[in-house]
N, C-alpha and C positions, 0 to 999 in steps of 0.2 A: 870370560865367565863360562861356567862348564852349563851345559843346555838343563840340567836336572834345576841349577842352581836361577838360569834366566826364566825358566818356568813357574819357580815356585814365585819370584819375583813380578812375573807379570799376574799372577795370581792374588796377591795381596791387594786387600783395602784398604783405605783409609778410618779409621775407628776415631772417636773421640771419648775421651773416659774423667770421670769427677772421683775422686776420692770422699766420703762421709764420714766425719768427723763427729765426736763427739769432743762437749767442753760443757760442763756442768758449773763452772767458774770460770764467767767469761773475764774478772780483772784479772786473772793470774795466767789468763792466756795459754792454758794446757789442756791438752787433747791426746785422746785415743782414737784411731782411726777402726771404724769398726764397720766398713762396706764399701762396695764399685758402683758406681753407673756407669752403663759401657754402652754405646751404641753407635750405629750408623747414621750418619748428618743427612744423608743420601736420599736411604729409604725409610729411617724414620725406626728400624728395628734395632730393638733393644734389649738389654741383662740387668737384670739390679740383683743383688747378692748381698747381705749382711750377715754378721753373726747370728749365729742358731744354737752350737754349741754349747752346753753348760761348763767345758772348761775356755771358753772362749770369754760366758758371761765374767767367769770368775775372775779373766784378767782385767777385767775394767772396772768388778768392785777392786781389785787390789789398787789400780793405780787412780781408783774414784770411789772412795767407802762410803760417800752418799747418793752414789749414782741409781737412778730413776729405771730400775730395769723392767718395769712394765711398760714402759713409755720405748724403752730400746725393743722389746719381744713385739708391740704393736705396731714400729715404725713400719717394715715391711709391708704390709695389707693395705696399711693408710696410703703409703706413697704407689705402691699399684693400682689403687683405685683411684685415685687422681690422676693417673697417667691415662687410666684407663677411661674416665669419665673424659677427660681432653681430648681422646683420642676420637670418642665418640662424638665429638660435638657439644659437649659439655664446657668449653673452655677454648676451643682454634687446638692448633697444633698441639699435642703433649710436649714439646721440645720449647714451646715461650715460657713453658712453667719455668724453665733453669733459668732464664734469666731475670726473675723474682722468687725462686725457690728459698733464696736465705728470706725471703718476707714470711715465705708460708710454715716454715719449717718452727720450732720451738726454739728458744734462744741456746739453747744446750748443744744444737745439734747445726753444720755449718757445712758446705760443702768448698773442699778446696777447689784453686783454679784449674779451667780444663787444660786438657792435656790430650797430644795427638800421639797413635800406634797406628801400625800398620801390621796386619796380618792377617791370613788367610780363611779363618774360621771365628766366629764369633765368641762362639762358646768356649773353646780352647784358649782363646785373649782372659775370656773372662778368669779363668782357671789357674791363669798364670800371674794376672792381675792381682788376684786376690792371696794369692800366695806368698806371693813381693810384696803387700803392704799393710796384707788384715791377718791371715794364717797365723797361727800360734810358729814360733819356728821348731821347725823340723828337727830332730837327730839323722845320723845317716839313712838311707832306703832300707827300710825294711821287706824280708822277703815275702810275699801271700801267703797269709795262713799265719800270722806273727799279731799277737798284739796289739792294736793299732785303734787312733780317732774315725769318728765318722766323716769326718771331711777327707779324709787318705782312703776310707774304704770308696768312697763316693765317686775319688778321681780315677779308683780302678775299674770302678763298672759304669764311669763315665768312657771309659775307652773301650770294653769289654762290647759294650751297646753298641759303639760305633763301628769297630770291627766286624760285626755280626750285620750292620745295617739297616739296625732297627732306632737308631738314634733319629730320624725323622719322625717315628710315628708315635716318638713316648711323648707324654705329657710330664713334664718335669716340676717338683716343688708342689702336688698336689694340695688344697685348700680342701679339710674338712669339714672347717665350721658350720655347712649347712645340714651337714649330718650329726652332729656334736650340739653344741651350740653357740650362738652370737659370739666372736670376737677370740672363741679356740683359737691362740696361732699357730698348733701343728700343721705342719705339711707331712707328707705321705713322700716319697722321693723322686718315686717313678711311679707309673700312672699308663696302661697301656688297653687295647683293645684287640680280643681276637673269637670272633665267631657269637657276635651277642653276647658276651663277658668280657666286663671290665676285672683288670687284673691290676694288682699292686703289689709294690716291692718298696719294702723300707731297711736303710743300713740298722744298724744295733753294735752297737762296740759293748760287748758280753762282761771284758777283759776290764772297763772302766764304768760304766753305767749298768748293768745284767737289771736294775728297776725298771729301764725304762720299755722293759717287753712286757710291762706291764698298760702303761699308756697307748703303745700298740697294738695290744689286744683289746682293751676297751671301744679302741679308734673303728677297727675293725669291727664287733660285734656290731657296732653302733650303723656304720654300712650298710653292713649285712639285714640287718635290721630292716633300717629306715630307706634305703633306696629302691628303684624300681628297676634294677636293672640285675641281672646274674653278678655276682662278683668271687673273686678270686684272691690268695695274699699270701704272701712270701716276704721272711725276713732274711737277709743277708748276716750274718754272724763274723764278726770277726775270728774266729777263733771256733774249730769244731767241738760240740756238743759233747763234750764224755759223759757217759750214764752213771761213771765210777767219781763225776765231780758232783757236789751237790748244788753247788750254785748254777751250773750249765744245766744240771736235771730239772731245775724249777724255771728256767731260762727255756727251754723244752717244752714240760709240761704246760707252761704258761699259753704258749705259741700254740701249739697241738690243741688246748680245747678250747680256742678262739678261734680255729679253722686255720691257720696259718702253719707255710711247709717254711722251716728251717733251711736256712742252705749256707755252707761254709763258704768264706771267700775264696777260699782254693776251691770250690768246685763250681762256681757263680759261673764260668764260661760255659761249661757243661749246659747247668741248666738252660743257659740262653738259645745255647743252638738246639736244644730241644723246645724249648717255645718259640723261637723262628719258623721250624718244621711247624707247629699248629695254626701258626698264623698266617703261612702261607695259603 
Protein backbone atom coordinates (compact mmCIF):
# COMPACT_ATOMS: atom_id res chain seq x y z
CA UNK A 1 0.00 0.00 0.00
CA UNK A 2 1.65 3.34 -1.19
CA UNK A 3 2.24 5.61 2.39
CA UNK A 4 -0.28 8.50 1.05
CA UNK A 5 -2.86 5.63 0.84
CA UNK A 6 -1.66 3.81 4.60
CA UNK A 7 -2.06 7.33 5.98
CA UNK A 8 -5.31 8.22 4.91
CA UNK A 9 -6.29 4.67 6.23
CA UNK A 10 -4.96 5.11 9.58
CA UNK A 11 -6.82 8.36 9.68
CA UNK A 12 -10.29 7.13 9.18
CA UNK A 13 -13.14 6.55 11.87
CA UNK A 14 -15.55 4.60 12.47
CA UNK A 15 -19.08 6.55 12.00
CA UNK A 16 -22.53 5.05 12.43
CA UNK A 17 -25.31 6.62 10.34
CA UNK A 18 -29.54 6.01 10.18
CA UNK A 19 -31.29 6.88 7.16
CA UNK A 20 -34.97 9.11 7.98
CA UNK A 21 -37.68 8.06 6.24
CA UNK A 22 -40.78 9.28 5.60
CA UNK A 23 -44.12 6.88 5.14
CA UNK A 24 -47.47 8.70 5.50
CA UNK A 25 -49.09 5.27 4.68
CA UNK A 26 -47.91 2.87 6.81
CA UNK A 27 -50.20 -0.23 5.14
CA UNK A 28 -48.86 0.20 1.72
CA UNK A 29 -45.43 0.37 3.16
CA UNK A 30 -43.84 3.32 0.87
CA UNK A 31 -41.37 5.73 1.78
CA UNK A 32 -39.20 8.79 0.80
CA UNK A 33 -36.00 9.01 2.38
CA UNK A 34 -35.77 12.56 3.29
CA UNK A 35 -32.58 12.89 5.93
CA UNK A 36 -29.05 11.41 7.76
CA UNK A 37 -28.15 10.86 11.20
CA UNK A 38 -24.55 10.51 11.32
CA UNK A 39 -22.30 10.40 14.25
CA UNK A 40 -19.65 9.11 16.16
CA UNK A 41 -20.42 6.00 18.85
CA UNK A 42 -17.23 7.15 20.42
CA UNK A 43 -17.34 10.66 21.25
CA UNK A 44 -20.82 11.06 21.05
CA UNK A 45 -20.60 13.96 17.95
CA UNK A 46 -23.01 14.24 15.63
CA UNK A 47 -24.84 15.70 12.00
CA UNK A 48 -28.48 15.46 11.37
CA UNK A 49 -29.23 16.98 7.87
CA UNK A 50 -32.84 16.85 6.20
CA UNK A 51 -34.62 18.34 3.49
CA UNK A 52 -34.75 22.24 3.19
CA UNK A 53 -35.16 22.63 -0.36
CA UNK A 54 -38.40 23.68 -1.86
CA UNK A 55 -37.56 21.48 -4.88
CA UNK A 56 -36.57 18.83 -2.55
CA UNK A 57 -40.20 19.39 -0.65
CA UNK A 58 -41.74 19.12 -3.96
CA UNK A 59 -40.53 15.53 -4.66
CA UNK A 60 -42.31 14.14 -1.64
CA UNK A 61 -45.49 15.97 -2.46
CA UNK A 62 -45.17 14.13 -5.91
CA UNK A 63 -44.52 10.75 -4.60
CA UNK A 64 -46.96 11.76 -1.24
CA UNK A 65 -49.73 14.36 -2.51
CA UNK A 66 -51.05 14.33 1.16
CA UNK A 67 -47.87 14.67 2.78
CA UNK A 68 -47.81 16.68 6.25
CA UNK A 69 -45.10 19.26 4.97
CA UNK A 70 -45.29 21.35 8.11
CA UNK A 71 -44.66 18.43 10.28
CA UNK A 72 -41.40 17.61 7.63
CA UNK A 73 -40.18 21.73 7.86
CA UNK A 74 -40.52 21.29 11.79
CA UNK A 75 -38.86 17.75 12.22
CA UNK A 76 -35.42 19.35 12.30
CA UNK A 77 -35.62 21.79 15.42
CA UNK A 78 -37.86 19.23 17.28
CA UNK A 79 -35.30 16.37 17.00
CA UNK A 80 -32.27 18.90 17.86
CA UNK A 81 -33.66 19.84 20.69
CA UNK A 82 -34.20 16.56 21.96
CA UNK A 83 -30.80 15.62 21.40
CA UNK A 84 -30.10 18.51 22.82
CA UNK A 85 -32.07 18.47 25.99
CA UNK A 86 -30.48 14.50 26.44
CA UNK A 87 -27.45 15.80 26.06
CA UNK A 88 -27.79 18.12 28.73
CA UNK A 89 -29.26 15.81 31.23
CA UNK A 90 -32.49 16.02 30.26
CA UNK A 91 -32.95 12.44 29.28
CA UNK A 92 -29.02 10.20 30.02
CA UNK A 93 -27.13 9.93 26.84
CA UNK A 94 -28.73 11.57 23.48
CA UNK A 95 -27.59 8.23 21.70
CA UNK A 96 -30.55 5.92 23.96
CA UNK A 97 -32.94 8.16 22.22
CA UNK A 98 -32.24 5.73 18.90
CA UNK A 99 -32.95 2.93 20.46
CA UNK A 100 -36.84 4.04 21.08
CA UNK A 101 -36.63 6.92 18.47
CA UNK A 102 -39.33 5.00 16.28
CA UNK A 103 -41.43 5.43 19.85
CA UNK A 104 -41.04 9.09 19.89
CA UNK A 105 -41.14 9.94 16.44
CA UNK A 106 -44.87 10.40 14.58
CA UNK A 107 -46.11 7.19 12.82
CA UNK A 108 -45.15 8.78 9.31
CA UNK A 109 -41.79 9.10 10.00
CA UNK A 110 -39.31 5.82 10.82
CA UNK A 111 -35.72 5.42 10.83
CA UNK A 112 -33.96 2.64 8.88
CA UNK A 113 -31.42 0.21 10.37
CA UNK A 114 -27.91 1.54 11.39
CA UNK A 115 -25.42 1.42 9.27
CA UNK A 116 -21.49 1.53 9.78
CA UNK A 117 -18.70 3.97 7.41
CA UNK A 118 -15.64 4.85 7.86
CA UNK A 119 -14.07 8.09 7.10
CA UNK A 120 -11.85 10.72 7.79
CA UNK A 121 -14.11 13.77 8.36
CA UNK A 122 -17.49 14.09 9.68
CA UNK A 123 -18.82 16.56 7.73
CA UNK A 124 -17.66 15.54 4.47
CA UNK A 125 -19.42 11.58 5.45
CA UNK A 126 -22.21 13.69 5.92
CA UNK A 127 -22.09 15.28 2.40
CA UNK A 128 -21.71 12.30 0.65
CA UNK A 129 -24.15 10.61 2.64
CA UNK A 130 -26.80 12.63 1.92
CA UNK A 131 -26.12 12.79 -1.59
CA UNK A 132 -26.26 8.94 -2.16
CA UNK A 133 -29.51 8.64 -0.63
CA UNK A 134 -31.59 12.15 -0.04
CA UNK A 135 -30.15 14.67 -2.85
CA UNK A 136 -32.30 15.22 -5.70
CA UNK A 137 -29.98 13.49 -8.48
CA UNK A 138 -27.64 15.39 -10.12
CA UNK A 139 -26.94 16.09 -14.07
CA UNK A 140 -23.30 16.02 -14.96
CA UNK A 141 -20.93 18.84 -12.76
CA UNK A 142 -21.69 22.03 -13.54
CA UNK A 143 -19.03 24.62 -13.75
CA UNK A 144 -19.09 27.85 -10.85
CA UNK A 145 -20.91 30.51 -11.82
CA UNK A 146 -23.59 28.06 -13.96
CA UNK A 147 -27.05 27.74 -12.69
CA UNK A 148 -27.52 25.68 -9.92
CA UNK A 149 -29.56 24.38 -6.34
CA UNK A 150 -28.68 25.57 -3.14
CA UNK A 151 -27.53 22.34 -1.92
CA UNK A 152 -24.59 22.25 -4.99
CA UNK A 153 -23.97 26.01 -4.04
CA UNK A 154 -23.58 24.98 -0.37
CA UNK A 155 -21.16 21.83 -1.17
CA UNK A 156 -18.83 24.52 -2.94
CA UNK A 157 -18.35 26.91 -0.17
CA UNK A 158 -18.70 24.00 2.04
CA UNK A 159 -14.94 23.37 0.70
CA UNK A 160 -14.30 27.06 -0.21
CA UNK A 161 -14.45 27.46 3.93
CA UNK A 162 -12.43 24.65 4.47
CA UNK A 163 -9.75 25.45 2.26
CA UNK A 164 -9.37 28.92 3.65
CA UNK A 165 -9.55 27.28 7.29
CA UNK A 166 -12.20 28.91 8.57
CA UNK A 167 -14.53 25.83 8.66
CA UNK A 168 -13.86 25.46 12.58
CA UNK A 169 -14.98 28.74 13.46
CA UNK A 170 -18.35 28.85 11.41
CA UNK A 171 -21.41 28.13 13.06
CA UNK A 172 -23.27 26.23 10.44
CA UNK A 173 -27.48 25.95 9.79
CA UNK A 174 -28.04 29.18 11.86
CA UNK A 175 -31.57 29.23 13.94
CA UNK A 176 -33.34 32.52 13.64
CA UNK A 177 -36.52 31.94 15.33
CA UNK A 178 -35.48 33.95 18.43
CA UNK A 179 -35.04 36.96 16.20
CA UNK A 180 -38.21 36.27 13.96
CA UNK A 181 -40.52 34.43 15.79
CA UNK A 182 -41.51 31.01 17.70
CA UNK A 183 -41.14 28.00 15.46
CA UNK A 184 -39.55 30.12 11.95
CA UNK A 185 -37.50 27.11 10.52
CA UNK A 186 -35.23 29.31 8.54
CA UNK A 187 -31.70 28.65 9.05
CA UNK A 188 -29.26 31.28 7.98
CA UNK A 189 -26.25 28.87 6.40
CA UNK A 190 -23.20 30.09 7.84
CA UNK A 191 -22.94 32.06 10.91
CA UNK A 192 -19.40 33.44 11.72
CA UNK A 193 -17.49 36.01 14.29
CA UNK A 194 -14.81 38.56 13.56
CA UNK A 195 -14.04 41.59 15.89
CA UNK A 196 -17.29 42.10 17.88
CA UNK A 197 -19.51 41.38 14.70
CA UNK A 198 -21.30 38.60 13.94
CA UNK A 199 -21.44 37.90 10.24
CA UNK A 200 -23.85 35.86 8.03
CA UNK A 201 -23.83 34.18 4.74
CA UNK A 202 -26.79 32.63 3.13
CA UNK A 203 -26.84 30.58 -0.40
CA UNK A 204 -29.80 31.97 -2.94
CA UNK A 205 -30.27 29.96 -6.26
CA UNK A 206 -31.37 33.56 -8.09
CA UNK A 207 -31.72 31.09 -11.38
CA UNK A 208 -34.70 28.88 -9.49
CA UNK A 209 -36.08 30.75 -6.40
CA UNK A 210 -34.84 34.87 -7.13
CA UNK A 211 -38.28 35.21 -4.09
CA UNK A 212 -36.50 33.96 -1.81
CA UNK A 213 -34.15 37.09 -1.30
CA UNK A 214 -37.02 38.35 -0.16
CA UNK A 215 -37.24 36.03 3.10
CA UNK A 216 -33.58 36.94 3.50
CA UNK A 217 -33.88 40.27 3.79
CA UNK A 218 -36.66 40.35 6.09
CA UNK A 219 -34.44 37.63 8.25
CA UNK A 220 -31.94 40.07 8.20
CA UNK A 221 -33.62 43.45 9.06
CA UNK A 222 -35.16 41.42 11.81
CA UNK A 223 -31.36 40.82 13.40
CA UNK A 224 -30.32 43.80 12.83
CA UNK A 225 -33.09 45.00 14.61
CA UNK A 226 -33.66 42.94 17.52
CA UNK A 227 -30.05 41.73 18.44
CA UNK A 228 -27.53 43.15 20.74
CA UNK A 229 -24.71 42.50 18.93
CA UNK A 230 -22.99 44.25 15.55
CA UNK A 231 -23.99 42.19 12.72
CA UNK A 232 -23.10 41.82 9.27
CA UNK A 233 -24.79 39.76 5.79
CA UNK A 234 -23.97 38.49 2.65
CA UNK A 235 -25.80 36.38 0.18
CA UNK A 236 -23.96 33.95 -2.11
CA UNK A 237 -25.84 34.14 -5.75
CA UNK A 238 -25.81 31.63 -7.95
CA UNK A 239 -25.39 33.33 -10.80
CA UNK A 240 -24.02 37.11 -11.27
CA UNK A 241 -26.24 39.98 -10.88
CA UNK A 242 -26.72 41.90 -14.33
CA UNK A 243 -28.36 45.39 -13.93
CA UNK A 244 -29.50 44.86 -17.78
CA UNK A 245 -31.62 41.57 -16.07
CA UNK A 246 -34.55 42.64 -14.42
CA UNK A 247 -35.23 39.87 -12.26
CA UNK A 248 -31.31 39.84 -10.80
CA UNK A 249 -32.03 43.92 -10.43
CA UNK A 250 -34.76 43.25 -7.97
CA UNK A 251 -32.63 40.17 -6.68
CA UNK A 252 -30.10 43.19 -5.98
CA UNK A 253 -32.01 45.98 -4.97
CA UNK A 254 -33.76 43.53 -2.52
CA UNK A 255 -30.39 42.53 -0.78
CA UNK A 256 -28.67 46.08 -1.01
CA UNK A 257 -31.56 47.94 1.14
CA UNK A 258 -31.61 45.14 3.71
CA UNK A 259 -27.95 45.76 4.31
CA UNK A 260 -26.77 42.64 2.49
CA UNK A 261 -23.50 42.49 0.08
CA UNK A 262 -24.36 40.25 -2.95
CA UNK A 263 -21.59 37.92 -4.02
CA UNK A 264 -21.34 35.64 -7.11
CA UNK A 265 -20.36 32.07 -6.58
CA UNK A 266 -17.49 32.51 -8.82
CA UNK A 267 -16.22 35.03 -6.74
CA UNK A 268 -17.13 33.49 -3.11
CA UNK A 269 -13.38 32.44 -2.72
CA UNK A 270 -12.22 35.81 -3.20
CA UNK A 271 -14.51 37.22 -0.73
CA UNK A 272 -13.44 34.51 1.77
CA UNK A 273 -9.71 35.25 1.82
CA UNK A 274 -10.58 38.66 2.47
CA UNK A 275 -12.61 37.90 5.52
CA UNK A 276 -10.02 35.58 6.80
CA UNK A 277 -7.45 38.59 6.53
CA UNK A 278 -10.22 40.58 9.09
CA UNK A 279 -10.50 37.81 11.21
CA UNK A 280 -7.17 37.32 11.79
Amino acid sequence: MPDSEMTASLLERAFAYQILRYSPNLIRDEWVNIGVLLFDPGTGERRLRLIEGQDEFLRVRRLHPAADEELLRGLRDDLEDRFQSAANGGGGDWQKLLTKWNDTLANALQLAPQKGTLATDLDAEMERLYSDHIALQRPAARRVGAPGRRSEMRAYCDQVWKLAGLWPRLERSFRVAEFTFPGDPMRIDYAYRRNGIRGFVQTLSVSRSPADCKTYAYTAERIAGRASFKSEFAAVTDVPLLPQNQRHRFVSDTLREAGIEPIPLEGFAVWVNKLKSAMN
